[in-house]
N, C-alpha and C positions, 0 to 999 in steps of 0.2 A: 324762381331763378335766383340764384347768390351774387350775393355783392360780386366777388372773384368773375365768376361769367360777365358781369356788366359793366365792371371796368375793361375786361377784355375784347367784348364788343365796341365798344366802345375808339379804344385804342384802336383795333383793325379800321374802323370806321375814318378816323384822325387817317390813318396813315396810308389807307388806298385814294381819299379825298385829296391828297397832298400831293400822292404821285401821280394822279390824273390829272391837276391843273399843272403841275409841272411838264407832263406828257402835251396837254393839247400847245401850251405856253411854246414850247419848242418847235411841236409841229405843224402849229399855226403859221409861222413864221416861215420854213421853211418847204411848206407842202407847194408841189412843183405838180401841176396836171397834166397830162399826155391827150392830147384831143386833135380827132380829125380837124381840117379846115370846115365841112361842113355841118359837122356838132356844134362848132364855134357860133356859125352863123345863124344858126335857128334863134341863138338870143346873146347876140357880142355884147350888149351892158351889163352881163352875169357875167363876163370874162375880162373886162377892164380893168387894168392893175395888180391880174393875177400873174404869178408865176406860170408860164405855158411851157410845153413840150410838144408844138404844131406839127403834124404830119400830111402832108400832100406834093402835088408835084410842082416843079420849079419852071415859070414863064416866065418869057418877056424878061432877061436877065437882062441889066443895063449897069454897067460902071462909069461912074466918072471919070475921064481923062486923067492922068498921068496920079491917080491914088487909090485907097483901097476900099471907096466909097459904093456901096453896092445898094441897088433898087430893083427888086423883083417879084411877080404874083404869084401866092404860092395856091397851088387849086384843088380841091377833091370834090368831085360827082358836081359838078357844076357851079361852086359856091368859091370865091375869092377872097383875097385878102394880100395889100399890097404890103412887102417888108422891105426893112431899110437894115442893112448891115456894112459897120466898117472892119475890115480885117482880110485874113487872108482865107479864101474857103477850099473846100478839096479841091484833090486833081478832076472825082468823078461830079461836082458841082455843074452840072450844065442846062440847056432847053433838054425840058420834059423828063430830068431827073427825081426819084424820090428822094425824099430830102424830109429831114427832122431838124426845125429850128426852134432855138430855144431862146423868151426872152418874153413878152409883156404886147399885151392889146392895147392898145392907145385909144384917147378918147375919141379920135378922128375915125376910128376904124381900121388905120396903118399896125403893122407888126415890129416893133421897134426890135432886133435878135440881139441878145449880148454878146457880148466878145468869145471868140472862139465859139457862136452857138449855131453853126453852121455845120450839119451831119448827114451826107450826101450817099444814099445804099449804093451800095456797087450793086451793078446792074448783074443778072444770074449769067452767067455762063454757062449752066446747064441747059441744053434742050432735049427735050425728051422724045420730041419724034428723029433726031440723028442718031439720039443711041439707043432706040428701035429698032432700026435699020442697021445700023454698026452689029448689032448683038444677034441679029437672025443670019 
């Protein structure tokens, strides 16, 4: 092999070494998880203090009197987890809503949502046995 080739290895080596720590550096930081409620719970000390993207349906919603103090359980396939959100949440925010909040596992086991991390599906308006029926 020539000198020329192994400085050249060499250099590629430097400089995709560089941009991988720079790559994970940035996305360490910022990497956000998207996970059922009951993924969460099979082992919630592996999800303390991460960035979450919580997905289940919305219980037991309670505000505080006269602010925008919000306390509710959000649930899939039998598995809970209670959040705490201040702010203002959607129109379709209600009992038995799906709902994606965004925000950190606490060490208690609570879902602490960050500001505006409150993301409520509009519920389908299609149903498929009226337009069935509509269409025959």
């Amino acid at each position: 092999m020539s000198h020329k080739a192994v400085k050249l290895g060499i250099t590629a080596l430097v400089i995709a070494a560089a941009f991988g720590g720079l790559l994970y550096a940035s996305l360490g930081e910022s990497a956000e998880y998207y996970k059922h409620v009951d993924e969460v719970m099979v082992s919630p000390q592996q999800w303390e203090g991460k960035k979450l993207q919580l997905h289940g349906y919305a219980h037991q919603i309670g505000r505080k009197p006269d602010t925008l103090d919000y306390r509710f359980d959000i649930e899939n396939n039998g598995k809970v987890i209670r959040a705490y959100y201040s702010g203002i949440v959607p129109d379709t925010f209600k009992e038995d809503a799906e709902v994606v909040i965004k925000g950190t596992l606490k060490a208690d086991g609570t879902f602490q949502v960050q500001p505006d991390g409150v993301i409520a599906k509009c519920p389908s308006k299609y149903d498929a046995k009226s337009a069935r029926v509509g269409a025959e």
